[in-house]
N, C-alpha and C positions, 0 to 999 in steps of 0.2 A: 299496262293492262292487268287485269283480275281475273281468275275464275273462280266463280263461286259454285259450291254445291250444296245442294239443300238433302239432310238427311234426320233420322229421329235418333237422341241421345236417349238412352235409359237411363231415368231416374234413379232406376234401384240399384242402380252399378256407384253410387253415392256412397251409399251406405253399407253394399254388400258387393264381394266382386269373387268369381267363383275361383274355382284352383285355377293356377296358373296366370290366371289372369289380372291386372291392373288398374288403379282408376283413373280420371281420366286425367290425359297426360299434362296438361296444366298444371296441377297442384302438383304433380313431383316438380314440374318447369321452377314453382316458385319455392317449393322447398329447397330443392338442389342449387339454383341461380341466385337468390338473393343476396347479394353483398352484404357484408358486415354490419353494415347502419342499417340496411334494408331489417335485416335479422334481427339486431336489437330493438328495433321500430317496431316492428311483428313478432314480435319475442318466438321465432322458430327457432326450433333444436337442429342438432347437426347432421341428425340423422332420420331417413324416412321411415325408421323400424321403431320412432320414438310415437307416430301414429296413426294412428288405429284402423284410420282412413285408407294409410299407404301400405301397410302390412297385411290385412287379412289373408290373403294368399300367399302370403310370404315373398311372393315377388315385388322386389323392390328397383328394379332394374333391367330394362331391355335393350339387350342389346342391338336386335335390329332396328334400335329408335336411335340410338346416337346419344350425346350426353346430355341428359335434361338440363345442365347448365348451360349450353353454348343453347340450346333451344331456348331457354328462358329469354335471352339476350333476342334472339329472332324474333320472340313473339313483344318481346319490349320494342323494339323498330317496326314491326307492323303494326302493332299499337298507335305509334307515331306516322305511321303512312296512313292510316284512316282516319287522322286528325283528331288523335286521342294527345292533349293537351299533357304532361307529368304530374301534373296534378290527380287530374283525371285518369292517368296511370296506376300510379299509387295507390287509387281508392281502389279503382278493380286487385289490382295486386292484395289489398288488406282486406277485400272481400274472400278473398279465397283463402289467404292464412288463417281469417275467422272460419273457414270451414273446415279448415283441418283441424283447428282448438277445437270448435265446437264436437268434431266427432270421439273425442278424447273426453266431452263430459261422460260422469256415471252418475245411473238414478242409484239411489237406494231408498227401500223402506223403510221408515224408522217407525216404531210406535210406542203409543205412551201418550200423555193427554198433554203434554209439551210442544206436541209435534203437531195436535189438533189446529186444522183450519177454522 
């Protein structure tokens, strides 16, 4: 059996996450847990302070959460208990290492009539 619980994730904890506090604990799961292939697959770095996403508060690590590696591994086998296929693993998996690339883009301004749209 299952219990599920229905509650509201904040959006803005994406992209901003206050002092002390962390995002959500997924993307350390697949920062920290991805295997080697996994890594090179999703070109993730080795460490969560590389970004931007897992750093703002400088906390990078909970302790009352246990090791986001051996979590990764869990949420990989409930993945597979709700009949998520490895295929279909993996793509959520590279969904969410795009979101830690992604939060690592910078805009910048250029100008100059080079740069004109």
């Amino acid at each position: 059996g299952a219990v599920m619980n229905t509650y509201l994730l904040e959006k803005s904890r994406l992209v901003f996450q206050g002092p002390l506090e962390r995002n959500y604990h997924a993307l350390y799961m697949v920062q920290e847990g991805a295997d080697p292939e996994e890594r090179r697959a999703l070109s993730l770095e080795s460490s969560p302070t590389k970004y931007a996403y897992l750093n703002q508060s400088g906390v990078t690590a909970n302790p009352d959460w246990g090791s986001d590696a051996e979590e990764y591994h869990v949420m990989r086998q409930a993945m597979g208990s709700v009949g998520m296929d490895g295929q279909t693993q993996r793509e959520a998996v590279g969904v969410l290492a795009a979101v830690l690339h992604l939060g690592n883009v910078e805009f910048t301004q250029e100008t100059g009539e080079e740069y004109a749209a």
